[in-house]
N, C-alpha and C positions, 0 to 999 in steps of 0.2 A: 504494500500500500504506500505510495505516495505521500509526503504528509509537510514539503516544504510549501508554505506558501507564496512564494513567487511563481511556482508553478502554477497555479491555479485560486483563486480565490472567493469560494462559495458563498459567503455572508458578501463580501463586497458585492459579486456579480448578481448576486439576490437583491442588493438594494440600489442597482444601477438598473431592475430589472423588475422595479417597482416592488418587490416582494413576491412575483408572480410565480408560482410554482413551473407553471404549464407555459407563460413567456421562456422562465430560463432553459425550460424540457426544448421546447424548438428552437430556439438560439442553439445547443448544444447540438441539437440536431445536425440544421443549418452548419455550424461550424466542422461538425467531423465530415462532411459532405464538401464543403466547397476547401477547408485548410491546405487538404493533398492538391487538391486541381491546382492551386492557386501554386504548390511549391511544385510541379511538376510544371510549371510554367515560368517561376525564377531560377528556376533549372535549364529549361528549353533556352531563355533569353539571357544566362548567362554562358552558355553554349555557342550562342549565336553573335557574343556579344554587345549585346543589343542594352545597353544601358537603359534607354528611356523606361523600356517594358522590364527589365530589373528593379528600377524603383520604386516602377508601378503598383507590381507584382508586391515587395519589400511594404510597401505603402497600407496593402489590402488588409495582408498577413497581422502587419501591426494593430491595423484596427479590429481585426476578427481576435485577436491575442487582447488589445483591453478588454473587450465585453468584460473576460473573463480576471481580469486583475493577474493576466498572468505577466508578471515583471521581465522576468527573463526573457520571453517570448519577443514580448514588445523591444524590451533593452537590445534583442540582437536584429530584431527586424529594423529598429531606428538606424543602428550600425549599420547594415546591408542598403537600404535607403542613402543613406547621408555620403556612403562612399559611391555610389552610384550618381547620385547628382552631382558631385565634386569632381568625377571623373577619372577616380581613384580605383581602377580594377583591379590593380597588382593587390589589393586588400581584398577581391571579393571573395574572390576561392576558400580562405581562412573563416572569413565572414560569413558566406553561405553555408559553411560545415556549421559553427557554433547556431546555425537558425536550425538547423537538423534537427541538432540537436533538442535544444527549447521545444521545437513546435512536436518531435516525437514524445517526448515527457508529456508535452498537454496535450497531446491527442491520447496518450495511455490513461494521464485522470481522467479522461473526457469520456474515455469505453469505460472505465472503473466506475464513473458516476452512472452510466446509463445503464450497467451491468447492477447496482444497488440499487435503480430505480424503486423508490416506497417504502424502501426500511431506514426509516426515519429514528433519529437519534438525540434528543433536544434540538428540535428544529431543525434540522441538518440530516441529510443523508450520509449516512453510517458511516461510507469510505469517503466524504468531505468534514468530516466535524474537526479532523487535527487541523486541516487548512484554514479553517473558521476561526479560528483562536489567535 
């Protein structure tokens, strides 16, 4: 079980997300669903290159990474972003490993939360309550 909160952050993403049980279930959703597309495409476009569509890409990532208060996530997707607009690719290869990583972690709480889906633990589901805290 996952239990660093920069990983993932359930009370935050809970009250960014009005308190909505069933909002943050389809955000979650949403997010295991579109996260891969979006790195299989800052992958395609650092492949090719292609700066503008790495930042883009770096950009998406970041903001599907706040919903959830995941610091990391966000922290290495700002980094892959930031050397992209600056023109800085000799940094992105190093860059794009460490968003791997990040974005593998919260996609594992993210199957972990929807795998605990309903077993509720003082408000918090089971395998988020150490993140909560």
């Amino acid at each position: 079980m996952m239990t660093n909160s920069t990983v993932l952050d359930y009370a935050g993403s809970m009250q960014r997300m009005g308190n909505d049980p069933q909002l943050f279930d389809e955000m979650l959703g949403f997010f295991r669903e579109d996260a891969p597309a979006w790195l299989r495409r800052l992958h395609q476009a650092l492949a090719n290159s292609d700066l503008p569509a790495v930042r883009f890409a770096a950009h998406s990532l970041k903001g599907q990474a706040a919903n959830f208060g995941a610091e990391r996530a966000v922290q290495a997707a700002g980094f892959v972003e930031i050397a992209a607009r600056e023109l800085r690719p000799v940094e992105l290869p190093a860059a794009v490993h460490d968003l791997d990583a990040a974005f593998t972690e919260l996609l594992m709480a993210a199957d972990e939360l929807s795998q605990h889906e309903g077993t509720m633990e003082n408000g918090f589901p089971s395998a988020a309550r150490t993140r909560a805290r």
